[in-house]
N, CA, C and O atoms as a GROMACS GRO file, in nm:
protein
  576
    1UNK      N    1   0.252   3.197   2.978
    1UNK     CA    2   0.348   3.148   2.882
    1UNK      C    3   0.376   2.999   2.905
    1UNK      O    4   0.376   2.930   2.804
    2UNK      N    5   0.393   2.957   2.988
    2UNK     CA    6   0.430   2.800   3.057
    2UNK      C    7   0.287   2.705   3.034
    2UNK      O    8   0.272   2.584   3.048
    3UNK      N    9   0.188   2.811   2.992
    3UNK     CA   10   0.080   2.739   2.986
    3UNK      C   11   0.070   2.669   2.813
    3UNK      O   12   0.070   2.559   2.757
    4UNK      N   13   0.061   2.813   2.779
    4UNK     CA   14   0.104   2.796   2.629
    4UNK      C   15   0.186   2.676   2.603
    4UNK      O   16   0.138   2.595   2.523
    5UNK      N   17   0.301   2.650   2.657
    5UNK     CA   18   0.427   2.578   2.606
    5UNK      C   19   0.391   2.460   2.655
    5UNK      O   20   0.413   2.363   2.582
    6UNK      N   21   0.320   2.433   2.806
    6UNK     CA   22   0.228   2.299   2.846
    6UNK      C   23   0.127   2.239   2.764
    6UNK      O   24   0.118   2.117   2.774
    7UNK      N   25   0.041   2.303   2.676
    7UNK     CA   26  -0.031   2.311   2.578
    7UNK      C   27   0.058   2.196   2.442
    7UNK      O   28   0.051   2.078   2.404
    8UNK      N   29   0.142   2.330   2.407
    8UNK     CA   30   0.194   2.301   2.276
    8UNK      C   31   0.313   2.150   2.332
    8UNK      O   32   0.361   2.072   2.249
    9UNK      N   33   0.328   2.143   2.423
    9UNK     CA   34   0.429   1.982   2.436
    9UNK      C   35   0.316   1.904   2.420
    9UNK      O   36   0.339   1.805   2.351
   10UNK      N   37   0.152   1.916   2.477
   10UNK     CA   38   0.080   1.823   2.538
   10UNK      C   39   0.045   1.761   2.369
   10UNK      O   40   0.055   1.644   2.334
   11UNK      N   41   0.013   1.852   2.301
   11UNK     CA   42   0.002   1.815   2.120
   11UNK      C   43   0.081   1.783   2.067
   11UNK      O   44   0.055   1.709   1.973
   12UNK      N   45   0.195   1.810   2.086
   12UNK     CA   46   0.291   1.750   2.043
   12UNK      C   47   0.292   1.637   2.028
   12UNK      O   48   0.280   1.578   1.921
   13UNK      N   49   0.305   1.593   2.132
   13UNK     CA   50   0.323   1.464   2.220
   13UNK      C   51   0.222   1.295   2.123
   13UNK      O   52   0.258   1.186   2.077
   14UNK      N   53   0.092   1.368   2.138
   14UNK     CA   54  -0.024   1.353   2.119
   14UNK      C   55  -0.012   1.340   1.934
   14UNK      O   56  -0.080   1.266   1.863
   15UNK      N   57   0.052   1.397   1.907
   15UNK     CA   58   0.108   1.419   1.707
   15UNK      C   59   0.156   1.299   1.698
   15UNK      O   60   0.109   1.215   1.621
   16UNK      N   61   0.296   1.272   1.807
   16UNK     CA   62   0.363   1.168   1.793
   16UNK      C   63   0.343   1.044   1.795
   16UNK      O   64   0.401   0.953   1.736
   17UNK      N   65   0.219   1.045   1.899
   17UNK     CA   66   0.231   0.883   1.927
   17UNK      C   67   0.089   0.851   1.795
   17UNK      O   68   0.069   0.742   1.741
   18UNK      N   69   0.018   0.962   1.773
   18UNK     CA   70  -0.078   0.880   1.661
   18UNK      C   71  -0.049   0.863   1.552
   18UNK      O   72  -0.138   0.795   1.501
   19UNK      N   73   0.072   0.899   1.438
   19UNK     CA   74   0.155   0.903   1.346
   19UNK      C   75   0.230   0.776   1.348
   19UNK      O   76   0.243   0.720   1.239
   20UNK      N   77   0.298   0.704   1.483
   20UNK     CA   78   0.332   0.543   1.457
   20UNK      C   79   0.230   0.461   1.447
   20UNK      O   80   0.229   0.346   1.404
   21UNK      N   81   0.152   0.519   1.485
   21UNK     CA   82   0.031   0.361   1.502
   21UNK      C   83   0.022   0.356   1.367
   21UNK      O   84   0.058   0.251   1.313
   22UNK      N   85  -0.037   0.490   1.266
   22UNK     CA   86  -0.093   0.476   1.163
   22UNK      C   87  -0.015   0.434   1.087
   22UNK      O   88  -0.075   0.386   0.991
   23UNK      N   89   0.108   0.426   1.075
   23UNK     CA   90   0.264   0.430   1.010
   23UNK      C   91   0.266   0.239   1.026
   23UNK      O   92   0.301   0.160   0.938
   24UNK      N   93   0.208   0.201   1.190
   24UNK     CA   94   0.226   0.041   1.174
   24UNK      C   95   0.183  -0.023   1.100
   24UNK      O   96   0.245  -0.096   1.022
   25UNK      N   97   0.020  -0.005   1.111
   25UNK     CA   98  -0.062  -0.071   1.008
   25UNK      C   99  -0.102   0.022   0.860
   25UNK      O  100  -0.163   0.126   0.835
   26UNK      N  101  -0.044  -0.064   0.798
   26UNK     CA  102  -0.015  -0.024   0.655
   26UNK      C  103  -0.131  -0.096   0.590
   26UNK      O  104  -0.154  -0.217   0.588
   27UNK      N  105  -0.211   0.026   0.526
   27UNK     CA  106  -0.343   0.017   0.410
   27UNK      C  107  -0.288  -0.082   0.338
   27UNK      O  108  -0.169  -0.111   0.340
   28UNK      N  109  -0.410  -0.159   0.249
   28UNK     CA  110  -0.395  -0.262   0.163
   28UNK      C  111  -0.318  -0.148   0.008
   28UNK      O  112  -0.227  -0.176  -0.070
   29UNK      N  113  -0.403  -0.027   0.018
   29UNK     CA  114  -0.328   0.048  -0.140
   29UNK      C  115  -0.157   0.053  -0.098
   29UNK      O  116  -0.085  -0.001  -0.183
   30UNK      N  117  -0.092   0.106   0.012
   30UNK     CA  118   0.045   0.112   0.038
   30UNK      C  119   0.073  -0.014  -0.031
   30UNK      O  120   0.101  -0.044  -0.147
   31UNK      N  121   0.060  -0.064   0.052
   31UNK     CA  122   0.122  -0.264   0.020
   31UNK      C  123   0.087  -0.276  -0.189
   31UNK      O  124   0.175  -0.306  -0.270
   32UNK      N  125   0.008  -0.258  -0.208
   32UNK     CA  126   0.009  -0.320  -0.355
   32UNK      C  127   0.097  -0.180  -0.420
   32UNK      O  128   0.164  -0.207  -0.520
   33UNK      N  129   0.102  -0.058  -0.380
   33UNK     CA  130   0.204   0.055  -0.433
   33UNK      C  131   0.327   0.009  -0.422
   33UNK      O  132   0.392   0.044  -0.520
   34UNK      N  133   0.390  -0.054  -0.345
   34UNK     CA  134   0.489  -0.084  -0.286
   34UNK      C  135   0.550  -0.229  -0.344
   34UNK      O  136   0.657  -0.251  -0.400
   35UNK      N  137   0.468  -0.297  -0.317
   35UNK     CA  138   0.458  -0.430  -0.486
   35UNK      C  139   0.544  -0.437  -0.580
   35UNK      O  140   0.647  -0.493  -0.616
   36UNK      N  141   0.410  -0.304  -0.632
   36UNK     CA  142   0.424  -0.253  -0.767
   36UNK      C  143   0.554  -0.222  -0.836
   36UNK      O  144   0.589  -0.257  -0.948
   37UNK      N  145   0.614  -0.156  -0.755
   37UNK     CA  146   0.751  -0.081  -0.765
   37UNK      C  147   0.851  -0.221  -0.770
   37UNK      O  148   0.933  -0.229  -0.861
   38UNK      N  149   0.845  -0.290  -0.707
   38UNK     CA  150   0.933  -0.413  -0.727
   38UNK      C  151   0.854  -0.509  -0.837
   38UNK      O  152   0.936  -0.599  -0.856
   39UNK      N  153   0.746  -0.536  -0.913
   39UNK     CA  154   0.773  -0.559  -1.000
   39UNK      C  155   0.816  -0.456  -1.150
   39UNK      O  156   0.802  -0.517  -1.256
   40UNK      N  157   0.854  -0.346  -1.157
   40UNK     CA  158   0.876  -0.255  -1.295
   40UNK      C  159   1.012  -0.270  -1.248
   40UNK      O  160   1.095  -0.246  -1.336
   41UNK      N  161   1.087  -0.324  -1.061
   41UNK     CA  162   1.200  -0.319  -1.102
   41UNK      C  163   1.253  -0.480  -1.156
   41UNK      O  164   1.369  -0.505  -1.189
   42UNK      N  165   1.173  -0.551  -1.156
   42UNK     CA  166   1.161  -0.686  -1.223
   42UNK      C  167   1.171  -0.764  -1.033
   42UNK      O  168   1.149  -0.883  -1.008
   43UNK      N  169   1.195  -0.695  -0.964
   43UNK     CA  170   1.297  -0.756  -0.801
   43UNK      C  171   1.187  -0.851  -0.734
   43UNK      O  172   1.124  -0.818  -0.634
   44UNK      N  173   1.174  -0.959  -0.793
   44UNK     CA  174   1.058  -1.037  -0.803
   44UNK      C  175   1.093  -1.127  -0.596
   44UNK      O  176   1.009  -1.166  -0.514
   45UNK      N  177   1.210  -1.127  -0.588
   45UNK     CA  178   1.255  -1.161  -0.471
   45UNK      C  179   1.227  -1.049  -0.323
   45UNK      O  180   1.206  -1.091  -0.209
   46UNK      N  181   1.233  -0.924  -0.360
   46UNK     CA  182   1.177  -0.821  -0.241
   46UNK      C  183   1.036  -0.841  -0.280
   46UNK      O  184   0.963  -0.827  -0.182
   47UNK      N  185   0.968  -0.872  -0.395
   47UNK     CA  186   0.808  -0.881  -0.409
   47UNK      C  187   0.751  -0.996  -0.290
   47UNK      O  188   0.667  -0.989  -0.201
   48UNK      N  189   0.832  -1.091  -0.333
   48UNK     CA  190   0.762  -1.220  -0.258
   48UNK      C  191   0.838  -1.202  -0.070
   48UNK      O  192   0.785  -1.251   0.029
   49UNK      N  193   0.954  -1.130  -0.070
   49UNK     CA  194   0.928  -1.074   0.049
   49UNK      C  195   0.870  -1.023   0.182
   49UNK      O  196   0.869  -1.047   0.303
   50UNK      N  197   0.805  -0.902   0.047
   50UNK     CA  198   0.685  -0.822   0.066
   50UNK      C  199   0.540  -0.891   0.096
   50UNK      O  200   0.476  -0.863   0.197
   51UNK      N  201   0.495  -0.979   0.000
   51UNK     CA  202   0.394  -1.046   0.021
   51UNK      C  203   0.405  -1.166   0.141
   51UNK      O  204   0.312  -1.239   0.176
   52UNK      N  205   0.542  -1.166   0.194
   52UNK     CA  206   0.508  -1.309   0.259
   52UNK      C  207   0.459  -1.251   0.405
   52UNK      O  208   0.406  -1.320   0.491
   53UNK      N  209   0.490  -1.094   0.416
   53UNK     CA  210   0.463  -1.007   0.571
   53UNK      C  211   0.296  -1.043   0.535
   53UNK      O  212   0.236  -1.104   0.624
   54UNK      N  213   0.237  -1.016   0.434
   54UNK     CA  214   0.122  -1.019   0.463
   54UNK      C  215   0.014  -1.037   0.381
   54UNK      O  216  -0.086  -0.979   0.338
   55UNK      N  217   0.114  -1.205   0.374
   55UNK     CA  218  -0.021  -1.366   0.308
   55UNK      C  219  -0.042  -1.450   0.436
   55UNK      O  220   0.057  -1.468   0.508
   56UNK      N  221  -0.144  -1.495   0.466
   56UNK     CA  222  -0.136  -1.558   0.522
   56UNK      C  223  -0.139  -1.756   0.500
   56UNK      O  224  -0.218  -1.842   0.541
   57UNK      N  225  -0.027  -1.761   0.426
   57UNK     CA  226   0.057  -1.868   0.334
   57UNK      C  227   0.181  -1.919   0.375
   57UNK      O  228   0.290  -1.864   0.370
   58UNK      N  229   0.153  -2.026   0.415
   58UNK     CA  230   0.329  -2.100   0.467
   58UNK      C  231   0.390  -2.107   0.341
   58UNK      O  232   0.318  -2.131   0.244
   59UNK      N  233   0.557  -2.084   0.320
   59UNK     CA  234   0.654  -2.055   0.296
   59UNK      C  235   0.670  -2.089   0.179
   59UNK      O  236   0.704  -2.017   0.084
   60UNK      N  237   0.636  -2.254   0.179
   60UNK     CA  238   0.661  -2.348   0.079
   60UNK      C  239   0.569  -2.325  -0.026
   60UNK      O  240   0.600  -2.332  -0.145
   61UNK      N  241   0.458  -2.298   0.015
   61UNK     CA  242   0.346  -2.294  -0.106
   61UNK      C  243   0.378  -2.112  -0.186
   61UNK      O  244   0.374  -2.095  -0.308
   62UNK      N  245   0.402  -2.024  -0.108
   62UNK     CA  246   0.478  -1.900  -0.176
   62UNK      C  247   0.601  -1.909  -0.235
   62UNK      O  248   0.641  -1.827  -0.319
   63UNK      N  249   0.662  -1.999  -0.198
   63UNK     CA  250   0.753  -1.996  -0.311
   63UNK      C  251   0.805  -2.106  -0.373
   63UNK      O  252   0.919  -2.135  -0.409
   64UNK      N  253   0.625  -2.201  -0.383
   64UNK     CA  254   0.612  -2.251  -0.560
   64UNK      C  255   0.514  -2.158  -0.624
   64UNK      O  256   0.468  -2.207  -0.727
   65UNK      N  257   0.452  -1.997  -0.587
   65UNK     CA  258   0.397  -1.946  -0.650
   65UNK      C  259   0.499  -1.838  -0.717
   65UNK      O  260   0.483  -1.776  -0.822
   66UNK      N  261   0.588  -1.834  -0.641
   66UNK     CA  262   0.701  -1.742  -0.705
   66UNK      C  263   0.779  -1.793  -0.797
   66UNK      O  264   0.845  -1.719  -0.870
   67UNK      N  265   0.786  -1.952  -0.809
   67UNK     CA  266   0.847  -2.013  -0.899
   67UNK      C  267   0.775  -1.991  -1.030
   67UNK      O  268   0.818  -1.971  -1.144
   68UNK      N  269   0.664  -2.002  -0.986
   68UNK     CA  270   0.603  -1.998  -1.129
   68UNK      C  271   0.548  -1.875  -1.183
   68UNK      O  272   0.475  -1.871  -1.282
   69UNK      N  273   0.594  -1.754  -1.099
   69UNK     CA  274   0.596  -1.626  -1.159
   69UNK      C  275   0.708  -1.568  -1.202
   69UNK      O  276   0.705  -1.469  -1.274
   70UNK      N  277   0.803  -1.619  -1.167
   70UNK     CA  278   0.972  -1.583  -1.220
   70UNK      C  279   0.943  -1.664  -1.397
   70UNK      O  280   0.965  -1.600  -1.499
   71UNK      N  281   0.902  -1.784  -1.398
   71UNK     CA  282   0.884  -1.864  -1.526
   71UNK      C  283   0.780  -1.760  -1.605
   71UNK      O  284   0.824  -1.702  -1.704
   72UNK      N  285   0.675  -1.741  -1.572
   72UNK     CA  286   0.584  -1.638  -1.666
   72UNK      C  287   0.627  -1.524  -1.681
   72UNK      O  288   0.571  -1.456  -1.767
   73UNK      N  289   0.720  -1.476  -1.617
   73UNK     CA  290   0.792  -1.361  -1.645
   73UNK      C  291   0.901  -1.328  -1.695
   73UNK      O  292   0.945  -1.215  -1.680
   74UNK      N  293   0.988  -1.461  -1.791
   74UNK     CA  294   1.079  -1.468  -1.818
   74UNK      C  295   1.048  -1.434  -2.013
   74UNK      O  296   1.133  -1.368  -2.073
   75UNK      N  297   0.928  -1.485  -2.087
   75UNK     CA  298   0.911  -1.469  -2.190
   75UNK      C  299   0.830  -1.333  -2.254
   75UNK      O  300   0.790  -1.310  -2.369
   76UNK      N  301   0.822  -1.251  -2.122
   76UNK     CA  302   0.724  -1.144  -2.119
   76UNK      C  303   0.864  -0.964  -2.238
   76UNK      O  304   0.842  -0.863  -2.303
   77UNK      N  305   0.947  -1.018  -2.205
   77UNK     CA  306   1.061  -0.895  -2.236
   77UNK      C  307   1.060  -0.899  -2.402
   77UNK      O  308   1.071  -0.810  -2.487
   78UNK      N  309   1.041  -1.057  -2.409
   78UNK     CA  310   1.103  -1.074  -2.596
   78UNK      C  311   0.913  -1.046  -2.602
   78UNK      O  312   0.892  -1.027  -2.722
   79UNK      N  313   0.800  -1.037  -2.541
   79UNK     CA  314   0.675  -1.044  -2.635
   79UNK      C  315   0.612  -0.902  -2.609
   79UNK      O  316   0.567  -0.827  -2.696
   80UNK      N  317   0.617  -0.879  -2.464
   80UNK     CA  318   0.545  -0.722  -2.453
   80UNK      C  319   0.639  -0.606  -2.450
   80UNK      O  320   0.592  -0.498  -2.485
   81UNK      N  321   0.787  -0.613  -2.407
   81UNK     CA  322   0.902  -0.514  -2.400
   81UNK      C  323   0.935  -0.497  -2.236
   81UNK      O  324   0.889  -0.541  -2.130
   82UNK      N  325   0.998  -0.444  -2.259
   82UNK     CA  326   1.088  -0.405  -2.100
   82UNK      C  327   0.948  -0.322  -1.998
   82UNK      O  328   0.832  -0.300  -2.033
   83UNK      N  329   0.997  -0.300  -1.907
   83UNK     CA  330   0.897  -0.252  -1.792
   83UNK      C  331   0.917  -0.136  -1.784
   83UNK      O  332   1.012  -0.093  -1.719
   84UNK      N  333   0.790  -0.018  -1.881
   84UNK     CA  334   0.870   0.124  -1.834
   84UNK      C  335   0.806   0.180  -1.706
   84UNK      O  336   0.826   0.296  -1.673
   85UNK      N  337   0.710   0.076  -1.617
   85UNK     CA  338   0.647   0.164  -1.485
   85UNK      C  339   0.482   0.098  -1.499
   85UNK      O  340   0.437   0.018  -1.580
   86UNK      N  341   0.418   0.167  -1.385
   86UNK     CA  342   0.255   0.107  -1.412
   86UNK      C  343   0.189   0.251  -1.369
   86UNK      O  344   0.222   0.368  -1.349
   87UNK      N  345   0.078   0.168  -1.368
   87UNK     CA  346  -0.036   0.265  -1.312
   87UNK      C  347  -0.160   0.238  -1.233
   87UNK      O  348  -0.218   0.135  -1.269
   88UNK      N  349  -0.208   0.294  -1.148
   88UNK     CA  350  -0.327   0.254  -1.097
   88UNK      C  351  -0.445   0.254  -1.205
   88UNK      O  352  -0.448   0.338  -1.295
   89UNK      N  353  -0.547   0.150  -1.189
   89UNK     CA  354  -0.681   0.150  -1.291
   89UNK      C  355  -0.750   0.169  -1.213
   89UNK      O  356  -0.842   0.240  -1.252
   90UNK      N  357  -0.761   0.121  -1.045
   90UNK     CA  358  -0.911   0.079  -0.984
   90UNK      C  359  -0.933   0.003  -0.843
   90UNK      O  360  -0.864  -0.093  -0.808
   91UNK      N  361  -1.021   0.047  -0.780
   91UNK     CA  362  -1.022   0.023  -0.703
   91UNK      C  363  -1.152  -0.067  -0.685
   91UNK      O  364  -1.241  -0.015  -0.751
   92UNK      N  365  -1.199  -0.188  -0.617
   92UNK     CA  366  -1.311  -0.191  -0.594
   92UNK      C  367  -1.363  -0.269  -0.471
   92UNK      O  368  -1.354  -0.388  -0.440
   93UNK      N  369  -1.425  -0.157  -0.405
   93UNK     CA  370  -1.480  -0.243  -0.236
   93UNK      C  371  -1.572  -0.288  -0.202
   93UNK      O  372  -1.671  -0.216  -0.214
   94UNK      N  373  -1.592  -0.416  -0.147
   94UNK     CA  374  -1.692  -0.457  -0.120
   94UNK      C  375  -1.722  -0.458   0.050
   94UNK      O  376  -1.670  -0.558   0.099
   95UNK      N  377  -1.764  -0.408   0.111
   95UNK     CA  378  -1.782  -0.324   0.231
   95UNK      C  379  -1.654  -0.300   0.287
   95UNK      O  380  -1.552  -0.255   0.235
   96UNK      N  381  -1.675  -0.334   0.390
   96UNK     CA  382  -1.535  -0.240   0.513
   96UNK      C  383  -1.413  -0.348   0.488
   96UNK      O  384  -1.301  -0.301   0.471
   97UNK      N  385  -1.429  -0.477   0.486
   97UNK     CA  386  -1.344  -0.642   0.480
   97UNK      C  387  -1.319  -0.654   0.332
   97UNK      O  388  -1.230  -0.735   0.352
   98UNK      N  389  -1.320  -0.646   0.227
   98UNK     CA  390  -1.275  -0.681   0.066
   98UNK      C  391  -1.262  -0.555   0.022
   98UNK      O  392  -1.339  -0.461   0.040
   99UNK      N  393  -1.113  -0.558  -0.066
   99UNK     CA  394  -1.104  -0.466  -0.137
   99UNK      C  395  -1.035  -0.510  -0.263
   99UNK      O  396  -0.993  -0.625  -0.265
  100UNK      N  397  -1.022  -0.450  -0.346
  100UNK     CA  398  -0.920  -0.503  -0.524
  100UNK      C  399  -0.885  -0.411  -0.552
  100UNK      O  400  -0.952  -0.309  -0.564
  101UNK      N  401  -0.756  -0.425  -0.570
  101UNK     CA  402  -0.678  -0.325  -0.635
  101UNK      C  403  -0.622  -0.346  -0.800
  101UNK      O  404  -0.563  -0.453  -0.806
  102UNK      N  405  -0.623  -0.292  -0.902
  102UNK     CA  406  -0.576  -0.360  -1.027
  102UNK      C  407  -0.514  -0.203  -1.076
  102UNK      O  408  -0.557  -0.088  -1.068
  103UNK      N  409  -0.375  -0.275  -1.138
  103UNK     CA  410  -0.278  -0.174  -1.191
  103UNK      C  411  -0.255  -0.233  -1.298
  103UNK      O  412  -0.283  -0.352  -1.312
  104UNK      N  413  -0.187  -0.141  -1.419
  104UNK     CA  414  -0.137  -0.212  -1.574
  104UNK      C  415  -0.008  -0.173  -1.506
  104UNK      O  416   0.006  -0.078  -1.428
  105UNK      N  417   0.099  -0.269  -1.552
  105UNK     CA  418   0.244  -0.284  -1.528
  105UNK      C  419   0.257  -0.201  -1.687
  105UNK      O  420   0.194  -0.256  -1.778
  106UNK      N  421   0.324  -0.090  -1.719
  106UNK     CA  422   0.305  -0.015  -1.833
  106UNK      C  423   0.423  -0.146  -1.918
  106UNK      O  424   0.512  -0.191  -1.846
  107UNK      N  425   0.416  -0.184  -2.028
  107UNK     CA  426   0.583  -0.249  -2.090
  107UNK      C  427   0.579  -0.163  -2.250
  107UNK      O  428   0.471  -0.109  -2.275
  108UNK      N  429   0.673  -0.152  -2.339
  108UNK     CA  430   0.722  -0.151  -2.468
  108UNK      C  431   0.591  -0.155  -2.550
  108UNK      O  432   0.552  -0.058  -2.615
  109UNK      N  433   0.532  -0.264  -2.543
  109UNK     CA  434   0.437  -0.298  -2.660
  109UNK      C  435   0.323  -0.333  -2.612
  109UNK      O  436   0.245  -0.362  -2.704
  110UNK      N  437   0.249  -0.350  -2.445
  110UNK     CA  438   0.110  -0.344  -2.403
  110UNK      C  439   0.169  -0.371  -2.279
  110UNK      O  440   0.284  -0.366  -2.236
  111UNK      N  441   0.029  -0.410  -2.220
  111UNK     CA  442   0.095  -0.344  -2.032
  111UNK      C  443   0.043  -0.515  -1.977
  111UNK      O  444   0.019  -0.616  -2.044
  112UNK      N  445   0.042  -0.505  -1.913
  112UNK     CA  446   0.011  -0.646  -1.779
  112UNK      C  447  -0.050  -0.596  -1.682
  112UNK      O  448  -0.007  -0.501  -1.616
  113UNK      N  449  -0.137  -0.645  -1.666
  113UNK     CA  450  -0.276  -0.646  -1.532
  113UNK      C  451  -0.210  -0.707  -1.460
  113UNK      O  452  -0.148  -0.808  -1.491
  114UNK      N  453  -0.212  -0.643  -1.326
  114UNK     CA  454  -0.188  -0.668  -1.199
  114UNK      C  455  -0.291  -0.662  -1.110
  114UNK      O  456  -0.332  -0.547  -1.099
  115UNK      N  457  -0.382  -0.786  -1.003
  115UNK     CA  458  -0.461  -0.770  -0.923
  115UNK      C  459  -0.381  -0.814  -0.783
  115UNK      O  460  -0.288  -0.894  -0.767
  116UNK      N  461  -0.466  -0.714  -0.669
  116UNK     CA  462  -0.422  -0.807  -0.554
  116UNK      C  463  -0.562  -0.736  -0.475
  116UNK      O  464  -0.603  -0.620  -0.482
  117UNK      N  465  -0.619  -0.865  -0.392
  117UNK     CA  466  -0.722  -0.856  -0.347
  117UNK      C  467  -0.690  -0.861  -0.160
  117UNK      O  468  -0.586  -0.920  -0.128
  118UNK      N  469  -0.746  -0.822  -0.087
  118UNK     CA  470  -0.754  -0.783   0.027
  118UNK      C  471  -0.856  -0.813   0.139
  118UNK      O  472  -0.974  -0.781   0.127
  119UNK      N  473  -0.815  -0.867   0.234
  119UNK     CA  474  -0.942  -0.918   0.346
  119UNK      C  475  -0.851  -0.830   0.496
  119UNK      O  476  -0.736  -0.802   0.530
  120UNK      N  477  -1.005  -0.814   0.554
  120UNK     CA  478  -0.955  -0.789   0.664
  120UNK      C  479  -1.057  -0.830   0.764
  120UNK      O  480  -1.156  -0.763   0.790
  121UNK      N  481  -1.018  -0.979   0.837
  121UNK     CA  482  -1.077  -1.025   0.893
  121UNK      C  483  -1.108  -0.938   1.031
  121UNK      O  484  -1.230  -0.923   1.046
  122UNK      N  485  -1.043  -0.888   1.116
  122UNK     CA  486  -1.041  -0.806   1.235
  122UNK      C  487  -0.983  -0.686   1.187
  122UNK      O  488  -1.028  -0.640   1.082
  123UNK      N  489  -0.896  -0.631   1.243
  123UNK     CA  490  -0.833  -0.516   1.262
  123UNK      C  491  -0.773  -0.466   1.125
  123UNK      O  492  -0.791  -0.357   1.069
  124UNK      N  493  -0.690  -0.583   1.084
  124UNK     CA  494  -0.565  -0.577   1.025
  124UNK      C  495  -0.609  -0.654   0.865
  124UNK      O  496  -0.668  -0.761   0.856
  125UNK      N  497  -0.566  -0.576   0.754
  125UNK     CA  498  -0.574  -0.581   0.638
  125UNK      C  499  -0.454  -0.761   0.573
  125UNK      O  500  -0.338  -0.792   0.603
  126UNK      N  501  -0.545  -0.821   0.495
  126UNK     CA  502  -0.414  -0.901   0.459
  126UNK      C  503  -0.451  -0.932   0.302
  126UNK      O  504  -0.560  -0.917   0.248
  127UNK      N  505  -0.345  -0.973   0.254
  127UNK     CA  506  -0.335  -0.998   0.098
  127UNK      C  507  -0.353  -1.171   0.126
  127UNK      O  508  -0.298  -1.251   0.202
  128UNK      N  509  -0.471  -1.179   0.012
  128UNK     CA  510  -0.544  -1.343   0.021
  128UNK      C  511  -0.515  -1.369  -0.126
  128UNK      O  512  -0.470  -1.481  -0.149
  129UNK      N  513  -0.534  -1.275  -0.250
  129UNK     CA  514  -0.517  -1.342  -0.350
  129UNK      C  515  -0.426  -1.230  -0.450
  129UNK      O  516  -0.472  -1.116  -0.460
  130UNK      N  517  -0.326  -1.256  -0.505
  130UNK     CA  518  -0.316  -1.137  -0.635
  130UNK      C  519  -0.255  -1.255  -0.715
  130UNK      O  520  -0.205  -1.364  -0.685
  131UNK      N  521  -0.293  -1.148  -0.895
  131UNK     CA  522  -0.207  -1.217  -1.021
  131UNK      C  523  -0.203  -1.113  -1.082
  131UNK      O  524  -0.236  -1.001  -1.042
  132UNK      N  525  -0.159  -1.147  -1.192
  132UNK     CA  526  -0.084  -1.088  -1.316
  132UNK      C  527  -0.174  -1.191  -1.448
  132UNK      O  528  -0.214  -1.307  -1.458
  133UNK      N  529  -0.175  -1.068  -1.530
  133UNK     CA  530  -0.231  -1.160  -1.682
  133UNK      C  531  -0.198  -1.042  -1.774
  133UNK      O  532  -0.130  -0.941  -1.754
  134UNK      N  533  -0.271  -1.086  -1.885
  134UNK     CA  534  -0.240  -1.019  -2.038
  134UNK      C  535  -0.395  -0.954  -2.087
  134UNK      O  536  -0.429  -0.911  -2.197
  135UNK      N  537  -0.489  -0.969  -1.934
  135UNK     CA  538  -0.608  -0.980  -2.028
  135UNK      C  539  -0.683  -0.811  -1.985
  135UNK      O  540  -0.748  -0.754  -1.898
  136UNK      N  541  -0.600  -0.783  -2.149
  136UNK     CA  542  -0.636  -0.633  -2.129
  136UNK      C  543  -0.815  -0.578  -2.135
  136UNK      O  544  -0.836  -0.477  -2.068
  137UNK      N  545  -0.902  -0.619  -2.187
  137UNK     CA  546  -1.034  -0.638  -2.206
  137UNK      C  547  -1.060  -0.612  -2.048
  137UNK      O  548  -1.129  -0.511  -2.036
  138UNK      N  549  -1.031  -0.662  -1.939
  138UNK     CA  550  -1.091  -0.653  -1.803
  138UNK      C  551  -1.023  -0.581  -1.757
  138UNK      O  552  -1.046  -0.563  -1.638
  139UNK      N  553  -0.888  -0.488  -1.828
  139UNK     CA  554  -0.854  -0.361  -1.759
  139UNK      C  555  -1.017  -0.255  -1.793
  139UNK      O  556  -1.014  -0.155  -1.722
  140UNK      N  557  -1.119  -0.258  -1.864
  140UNK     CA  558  -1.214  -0.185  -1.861
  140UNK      C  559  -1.338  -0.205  -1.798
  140UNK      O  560  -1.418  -0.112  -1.794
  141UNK      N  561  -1.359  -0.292  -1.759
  141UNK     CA  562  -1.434  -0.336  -1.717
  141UNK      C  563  -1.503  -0.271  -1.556
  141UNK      O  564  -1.423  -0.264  -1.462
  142UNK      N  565  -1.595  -0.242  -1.541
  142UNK     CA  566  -1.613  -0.147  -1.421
  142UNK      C  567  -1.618  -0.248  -1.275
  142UNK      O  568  -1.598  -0.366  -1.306
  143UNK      N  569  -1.633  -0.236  -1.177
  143UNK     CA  570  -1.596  -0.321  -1.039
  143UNK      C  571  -1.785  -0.372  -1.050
  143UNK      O  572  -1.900  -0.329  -1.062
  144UNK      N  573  -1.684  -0.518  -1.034
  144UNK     CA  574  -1.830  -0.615  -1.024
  144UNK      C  575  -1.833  -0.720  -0.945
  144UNK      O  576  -1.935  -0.789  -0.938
   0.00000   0.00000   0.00000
């Protein structure tokens, strides 16, 4: 019985500690899911937050890119409608180091393409490029 229960702590144990590691380093899809959700809630300030853990971009230059995504996002309510949510379109990898992620931001009257692209030089996954556009034509478009 003590063996049993030596057993079942030893897995236990063993459950626990490999569940934080994986929990530390967070996939490039988490990170753009997670995005995502702050832009449908418009919270363009937890976005650039979010992205600043993991751009590898000093401060200043992220937030003249946030400046000028708060501005493109200000005429988007009166032309496409409010933000009712998005969706995943696609994924596309180019070996083990590049990946793209592209979602439509769903709105009122057509949706907004969302890309964010992904490197992982060593270990650890990082966000190198994402945007936003209108250009629904390359929501079909297959990974090229």
């Amino acid at each position: 019985m003590i063996a049993v229960l030596a057993i079942v702590a030893v897995l236990a144990g063993a459950q626990n500690t490999a569940s934080p590691s994986v929990a530390a380093v967070p996939e490039p899809r988490q990170i753009s899911e997670e995005a995502m959700k702050f832009v449908v809630d418009n919270d363009i300030e937890r976005l650039f937050q979010l992205l600043a853990r993991h751009m590898p971009m000093k401060s200043a230059e992220l937030d003249g890119i946030r400046t000028k995504m708060v501005d493109a996002r200000k005429p988007l309510a009166d032309r496409v409608g409010k933000s009712l949510g998005y969706t995943f379109i696609s994924e596309c990898r180019r070996s083990d180091i590049l990946v793209r992620y592209t979602y439509a931001e769903k709105r009122e009257k057509s949706v907004v393409r969302w890309q964010f692209i992904f490197y992982k030089p060593r270990t650890t996954w990082m966000l190198t490029y994402f945007f936003m556009d209108e250009d629904l034509n390359s929501l079909f478009q297959p990974c090229v």
